[in-house]
Phi, psi and omega in degrees: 000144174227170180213124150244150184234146174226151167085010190075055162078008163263016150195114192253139179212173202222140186206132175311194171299088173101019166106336180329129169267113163296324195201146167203150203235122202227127180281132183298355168263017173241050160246350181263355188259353169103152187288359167274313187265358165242354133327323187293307187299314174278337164293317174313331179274354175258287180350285234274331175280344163261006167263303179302307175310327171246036162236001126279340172305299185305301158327355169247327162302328189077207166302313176321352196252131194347105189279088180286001158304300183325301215277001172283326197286327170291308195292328175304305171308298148004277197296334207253314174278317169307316155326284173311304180315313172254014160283333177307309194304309204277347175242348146296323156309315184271004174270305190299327187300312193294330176284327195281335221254001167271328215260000000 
């Protein structure tokens, strides 16, 4: 869960796991400033409650939490040895093609 504010706090918002917006609180004298300036205020108070949920989710995660240089580098060697597998696959076919297109 995160919380945020805009406008100096005249508009508070609340956003669930992974940024959702749950709640949002638009103080009723910031209804005279016009529909620009309190546009402004609710994105800054949704920014600032999706910015607090995730440097709390990273804080709770810790060290868990994913390193994604690491897990690109993994997924590239993968990606790289599944290439060799199926080229390999693909000339061991065309090697079988070839012995059935002798006989």
């Amino acid at each position: 869960m995160g919380r945020g504010a805009g406008g100096d706090g005249l508009v508070e918002a609340e956003v669930s796991a992974f940024g959702r917006l749950e709640s949002l609180v638009i103080d009723p004298s910031l209804l005279r400033a016009g529909t620009t300036a309190i546009a402004e205020y609710v994105v800054e108070a949704v920014r600032a409650a999706q910015d607090d949920e995730r440097t709390r989710r990273a804080e709770t995660l810790g060290a868990a939490a994913p390193d994604t240089a690491a897990l690109a580098r993994q997924l590239e060697r993968v990606s790289e040895e599944a290439f060799r597998g199926f080229d390999r696959m693909i000339s061991d076919l065309d090697a079988a093609t070839r012995r059935i297109d002798r006989r």
